[in-house]
C-alpha positions as CSV (number, residue, x, y, z in Angstrom):
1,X,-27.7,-71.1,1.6
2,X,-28.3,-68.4,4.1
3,X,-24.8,-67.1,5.9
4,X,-25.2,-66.2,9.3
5,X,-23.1,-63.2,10.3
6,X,-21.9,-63.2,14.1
7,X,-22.5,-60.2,15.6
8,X,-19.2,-58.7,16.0
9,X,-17.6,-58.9,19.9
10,X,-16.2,-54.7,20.9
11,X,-12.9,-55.5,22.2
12,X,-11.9,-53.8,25.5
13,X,-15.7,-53.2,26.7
14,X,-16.1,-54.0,30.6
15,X,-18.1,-56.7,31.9
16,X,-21.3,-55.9,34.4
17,X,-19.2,-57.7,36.6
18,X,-16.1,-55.3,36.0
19,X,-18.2,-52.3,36.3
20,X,-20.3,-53.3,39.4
21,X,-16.2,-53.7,40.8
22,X,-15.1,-50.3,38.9
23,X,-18.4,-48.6,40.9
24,X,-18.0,-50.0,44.0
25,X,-13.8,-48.8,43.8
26,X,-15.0,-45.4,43.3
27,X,-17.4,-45.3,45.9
28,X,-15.3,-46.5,48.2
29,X,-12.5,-44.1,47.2
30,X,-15.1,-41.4,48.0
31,X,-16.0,-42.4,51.3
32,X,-12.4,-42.3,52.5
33,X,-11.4,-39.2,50.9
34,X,-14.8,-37.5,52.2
35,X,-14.2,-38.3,55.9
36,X,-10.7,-37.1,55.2
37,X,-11.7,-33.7,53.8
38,X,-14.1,-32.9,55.8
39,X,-11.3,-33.7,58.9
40,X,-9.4,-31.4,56.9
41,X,-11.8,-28.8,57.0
42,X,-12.6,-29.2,60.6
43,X,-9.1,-28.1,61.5
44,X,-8.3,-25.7,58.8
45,X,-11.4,-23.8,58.7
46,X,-10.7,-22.2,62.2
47,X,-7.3,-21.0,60.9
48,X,-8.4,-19.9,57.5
49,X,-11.2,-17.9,59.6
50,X,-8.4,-16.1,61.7
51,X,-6.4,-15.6,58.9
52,X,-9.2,-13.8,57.3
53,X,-10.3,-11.4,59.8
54,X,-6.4,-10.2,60.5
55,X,-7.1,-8.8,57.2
56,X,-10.2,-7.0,57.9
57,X,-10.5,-2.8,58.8
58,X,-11.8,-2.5,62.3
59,X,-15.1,-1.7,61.1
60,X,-15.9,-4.9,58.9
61,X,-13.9,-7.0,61.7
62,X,-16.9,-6.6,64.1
63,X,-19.2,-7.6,61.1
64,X,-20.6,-10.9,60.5
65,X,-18.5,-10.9,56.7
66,X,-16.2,-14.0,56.1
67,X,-13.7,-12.7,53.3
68,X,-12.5,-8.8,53.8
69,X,-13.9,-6.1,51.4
70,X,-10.0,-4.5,51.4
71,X,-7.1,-6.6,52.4
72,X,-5.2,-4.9,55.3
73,X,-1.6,-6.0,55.1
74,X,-0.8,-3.2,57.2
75,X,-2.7,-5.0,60.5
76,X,0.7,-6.9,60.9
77,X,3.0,-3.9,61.0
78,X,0.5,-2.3,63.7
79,X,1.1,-5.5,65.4
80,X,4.9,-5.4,65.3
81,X,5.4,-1.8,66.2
82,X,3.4,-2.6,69.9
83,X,5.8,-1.7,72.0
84,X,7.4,-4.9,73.7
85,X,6.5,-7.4,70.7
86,X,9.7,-8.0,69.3
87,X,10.6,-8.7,73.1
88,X,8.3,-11.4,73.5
89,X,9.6,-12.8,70.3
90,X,13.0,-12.7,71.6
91,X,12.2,-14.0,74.8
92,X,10.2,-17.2,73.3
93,X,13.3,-17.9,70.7
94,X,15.5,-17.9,73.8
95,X,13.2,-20.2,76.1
96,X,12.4,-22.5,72.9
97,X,15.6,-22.6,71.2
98,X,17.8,-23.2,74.8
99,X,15.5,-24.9,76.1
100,X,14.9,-27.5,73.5
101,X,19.2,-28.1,73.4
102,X,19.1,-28.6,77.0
103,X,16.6,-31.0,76.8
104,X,17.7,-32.9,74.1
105,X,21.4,-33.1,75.2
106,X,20.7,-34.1,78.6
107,X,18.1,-36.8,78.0
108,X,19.9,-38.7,74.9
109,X,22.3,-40.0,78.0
110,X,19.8,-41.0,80.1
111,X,17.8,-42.6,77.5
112,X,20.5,-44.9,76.2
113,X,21.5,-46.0,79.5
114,X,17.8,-47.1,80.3
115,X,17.7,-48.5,76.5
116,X,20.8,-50.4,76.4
117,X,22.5,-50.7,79.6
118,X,21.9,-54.0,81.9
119,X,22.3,-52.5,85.6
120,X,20.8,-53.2,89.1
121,X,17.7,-51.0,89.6
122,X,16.8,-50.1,86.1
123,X,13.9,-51.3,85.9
124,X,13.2,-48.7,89.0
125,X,14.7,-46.1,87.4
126,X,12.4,-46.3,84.4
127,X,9.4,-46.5,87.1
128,X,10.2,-43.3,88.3
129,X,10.9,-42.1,85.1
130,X,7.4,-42.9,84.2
131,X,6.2,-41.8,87.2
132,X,7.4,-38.0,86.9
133,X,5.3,-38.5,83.8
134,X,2.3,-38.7,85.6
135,X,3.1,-35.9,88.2
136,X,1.3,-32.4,87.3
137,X,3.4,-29.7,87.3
138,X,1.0,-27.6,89.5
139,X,1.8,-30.2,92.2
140,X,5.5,-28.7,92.7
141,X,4.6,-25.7,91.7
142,X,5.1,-23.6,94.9
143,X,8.3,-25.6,96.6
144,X,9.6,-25.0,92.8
145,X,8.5,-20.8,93.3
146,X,10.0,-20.6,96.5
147,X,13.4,-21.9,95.3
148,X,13.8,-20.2,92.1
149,X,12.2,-17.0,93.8
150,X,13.4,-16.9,97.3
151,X,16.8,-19.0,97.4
152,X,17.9,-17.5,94.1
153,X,16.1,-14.7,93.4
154,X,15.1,-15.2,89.9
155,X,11.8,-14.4,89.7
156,X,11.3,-12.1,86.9
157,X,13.1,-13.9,84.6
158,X,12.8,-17.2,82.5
159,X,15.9,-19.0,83.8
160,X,13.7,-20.5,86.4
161,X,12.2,-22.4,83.4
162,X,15.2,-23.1,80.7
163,X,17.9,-24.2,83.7
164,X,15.8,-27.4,85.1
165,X,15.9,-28.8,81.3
166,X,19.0,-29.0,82.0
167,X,18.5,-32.3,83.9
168,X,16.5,-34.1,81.9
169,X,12.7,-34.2,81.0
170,X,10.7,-37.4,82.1
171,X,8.4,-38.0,78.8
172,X,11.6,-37.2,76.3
173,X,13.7,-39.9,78.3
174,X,11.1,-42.0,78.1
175,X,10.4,-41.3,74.1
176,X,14.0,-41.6,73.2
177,X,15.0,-44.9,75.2
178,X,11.5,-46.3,73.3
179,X,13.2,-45.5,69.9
180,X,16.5,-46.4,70.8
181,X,15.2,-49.9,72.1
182,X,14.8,-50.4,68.1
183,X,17.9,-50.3,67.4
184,X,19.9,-53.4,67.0
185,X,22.3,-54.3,70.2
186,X,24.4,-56.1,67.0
187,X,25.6,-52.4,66.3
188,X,27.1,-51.1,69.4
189,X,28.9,-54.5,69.8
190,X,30.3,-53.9,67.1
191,X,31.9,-50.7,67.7
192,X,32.6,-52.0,71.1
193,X,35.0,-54.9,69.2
194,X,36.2,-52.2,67.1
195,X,37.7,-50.2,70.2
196,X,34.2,-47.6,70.7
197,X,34.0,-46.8,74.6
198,X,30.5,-45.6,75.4
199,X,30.9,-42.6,75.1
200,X,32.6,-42.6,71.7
201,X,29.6,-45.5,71.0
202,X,26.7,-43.2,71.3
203,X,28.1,-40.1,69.5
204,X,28.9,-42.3,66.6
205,X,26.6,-44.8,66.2
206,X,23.6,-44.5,68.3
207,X,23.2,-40.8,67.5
208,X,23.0,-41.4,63.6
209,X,20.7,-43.9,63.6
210,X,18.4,-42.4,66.2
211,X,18.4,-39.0,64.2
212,X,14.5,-39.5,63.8
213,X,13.9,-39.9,67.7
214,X,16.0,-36.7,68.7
215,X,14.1,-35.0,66.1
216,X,10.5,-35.8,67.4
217,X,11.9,-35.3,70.8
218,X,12.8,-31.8,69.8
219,X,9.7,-30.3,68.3
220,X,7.3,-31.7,71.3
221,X,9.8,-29.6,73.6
222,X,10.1,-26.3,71.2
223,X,6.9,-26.8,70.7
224,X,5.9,-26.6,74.5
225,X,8.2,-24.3,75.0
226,X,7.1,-21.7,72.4
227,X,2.8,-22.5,73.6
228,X,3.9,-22.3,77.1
229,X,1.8,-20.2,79.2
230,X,1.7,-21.2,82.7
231,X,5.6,-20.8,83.9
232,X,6.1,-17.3,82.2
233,X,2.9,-16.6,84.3
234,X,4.4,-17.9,87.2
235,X,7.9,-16.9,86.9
236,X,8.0,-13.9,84.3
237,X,4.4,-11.8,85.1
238,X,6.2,-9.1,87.2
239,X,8.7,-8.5,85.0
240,X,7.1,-7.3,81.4
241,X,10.7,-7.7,79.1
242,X,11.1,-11.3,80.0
243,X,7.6,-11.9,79.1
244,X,7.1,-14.6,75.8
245,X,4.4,-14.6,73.0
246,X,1.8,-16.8,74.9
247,X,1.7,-14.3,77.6
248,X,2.4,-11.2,75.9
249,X,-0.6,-12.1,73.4
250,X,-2.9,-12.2,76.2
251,X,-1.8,-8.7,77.4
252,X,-2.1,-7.7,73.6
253,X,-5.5,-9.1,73.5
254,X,-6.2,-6.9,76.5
255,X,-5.5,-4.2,74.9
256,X,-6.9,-4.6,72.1
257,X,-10.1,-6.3,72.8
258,X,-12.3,-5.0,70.2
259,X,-10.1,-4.7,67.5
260,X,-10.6,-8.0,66.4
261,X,-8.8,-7.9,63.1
262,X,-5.5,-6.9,65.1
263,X,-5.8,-9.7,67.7
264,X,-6.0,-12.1,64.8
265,X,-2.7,-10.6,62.7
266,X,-1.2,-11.2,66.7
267,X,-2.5,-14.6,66.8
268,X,-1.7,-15.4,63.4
269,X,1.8,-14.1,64.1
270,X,2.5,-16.3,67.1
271,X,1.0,-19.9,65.2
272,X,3.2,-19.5,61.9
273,X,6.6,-20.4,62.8
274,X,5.3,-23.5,64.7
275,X,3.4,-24.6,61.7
276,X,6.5,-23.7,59.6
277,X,8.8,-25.6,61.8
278,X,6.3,-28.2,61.7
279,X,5.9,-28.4,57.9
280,X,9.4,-28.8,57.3
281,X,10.2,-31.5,59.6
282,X,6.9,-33.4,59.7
283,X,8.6,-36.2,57.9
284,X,11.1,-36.6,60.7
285,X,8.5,-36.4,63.3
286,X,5.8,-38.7,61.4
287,X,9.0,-41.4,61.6
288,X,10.3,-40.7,65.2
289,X,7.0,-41.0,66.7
290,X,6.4,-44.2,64.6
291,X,8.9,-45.9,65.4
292,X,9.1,-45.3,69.2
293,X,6.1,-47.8,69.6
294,X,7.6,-50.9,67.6
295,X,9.5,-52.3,70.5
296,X,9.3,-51.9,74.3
């Protein structure tokens, strides 16, 4: 009697079927993460290329060389001790910082009457709202010169910029009463039945929960602020100690216009606390700007 031995089944070996799937997974995983390296690489490159040639000599900086033969540290203190630098950085942590508060303080108001008040001519209110959205600043440009400059002589000087966020600005209203339309009217009733007057409301309840909002709000305006170039132009050109580091780089760049390697270490110099300030608070801003679309 002949046995017959089975041949013996490898437990755990994957099917064609299972690896046809495992292939395709990967191939697909590649795809995605291609065209999102190489979007990576599209915007980094450019900095890592600046970043690069700040640390060139003057000689190699007018070469065609990618990656410095010595690494000149010292590019950035040449760049700090121009005369008027730390000026400009003064100025631009003024006009950002004060700015931004202003901003932020005076349209949180206005927003959350828009967002949760019921009154005659709202909906007219957030037309114009929208409307100032849409209107270039160029276009009130010269009544706004004439003002500032003429009727309160403060042309030289950045107050002509940081005192008119002190009204309000049209796209942060309209951001912030977007995000605080997300948030449930079930809340502020029930601080109103608790004894809550508006005021008392918003300050603490609204404000809490809209922390994500005020935060996205606040680095698109420090973030204008600190790349603004055309009002210190306007306003601040005649007067170089109110200048800021947008327009002070272009007179630095003047300068300086074939040393390369220090208009880079400037450059450089300007960029990193907005991508530091961006870094840190990206998850707030991610969320704020998220969320400001989910109900209008």
């Amino acid at each position: 009697m002949t046995q017959v031995l089975d041949k013996p089944v490898q437990l755990g070996t994957p099917t064609v079927a299972e690896r046809t799937a495992r292939r395709r997974a990967l191939l697909e995983w590649i795809a995605i993460h291609s065209l999102g390296v190489a979007a990576a690489l599209f915007f980094t490159l450019p900095f890592v290329f600046v970043v690069l040639t700040s640390l060139m000599s003057d000689q190699q900086a007018l070469t065609r060389d990618l990656v410095p033969d010595t690494w000149e540290w010292g590019n950035y203190t040449k760049v700090f001790d121009t005369p008027g630098f730390l000026t400009w950085w003064k100025n631009t942590l003024i006009y950002a910082g004060l700015g931004t508060v202003l901003t932020v303080v005076s349209s949180v108001p206005v927003a959350y009457a828009l967002a949760k008040f019921r009154f005659r001519g709202r909906n007219l209110s957030l037309m114009l709202v929208i409307s100032m959205m849409m209107l270039p600043p160029q276009v009130i440009i010269i009544p706004m010169y004439l003002f500032w400059a003429k009727q309160l002589d403060l042309s030289g000087t950045l107050w002509p910029l940081i005192i008119p966020m002190a009204f309000g600005d049209a796209f942060s209203i309209f951001l912030l009463r977007q995000f605080l339309m997300t948030i449930p009217n079930e809340y502020l009733d029930a601080a109103r039945v608790d004894g809550c007057g508006e005021l008392r409301t918003l300050l603490r309840v609204v404000l809490p929960m809209a922390k994500p909002g005020i935060a996205a709000v606040a680095l698109f305006q420090f973030f204008y602020a600190w790349n603004d170039y055309f009002g210190p132009q306007i306003y601040a050109s005649e007067n170089p100690g109110a200048w800021t580091l947008s327009y002070g780089l272009e007179s630095f760049k003047g300068a300086h216009h074939t040393d390369w390697n220090l208009t880079m270490a400037a450059t450089v110099l300007v960029m990193a606390p907005v991508i530091l300030v961006f870094f840190f608070a990206q998850k707030a801003f991610v969320e704020g700007v998220t969320l400001t679309g989910v109900k209008g």
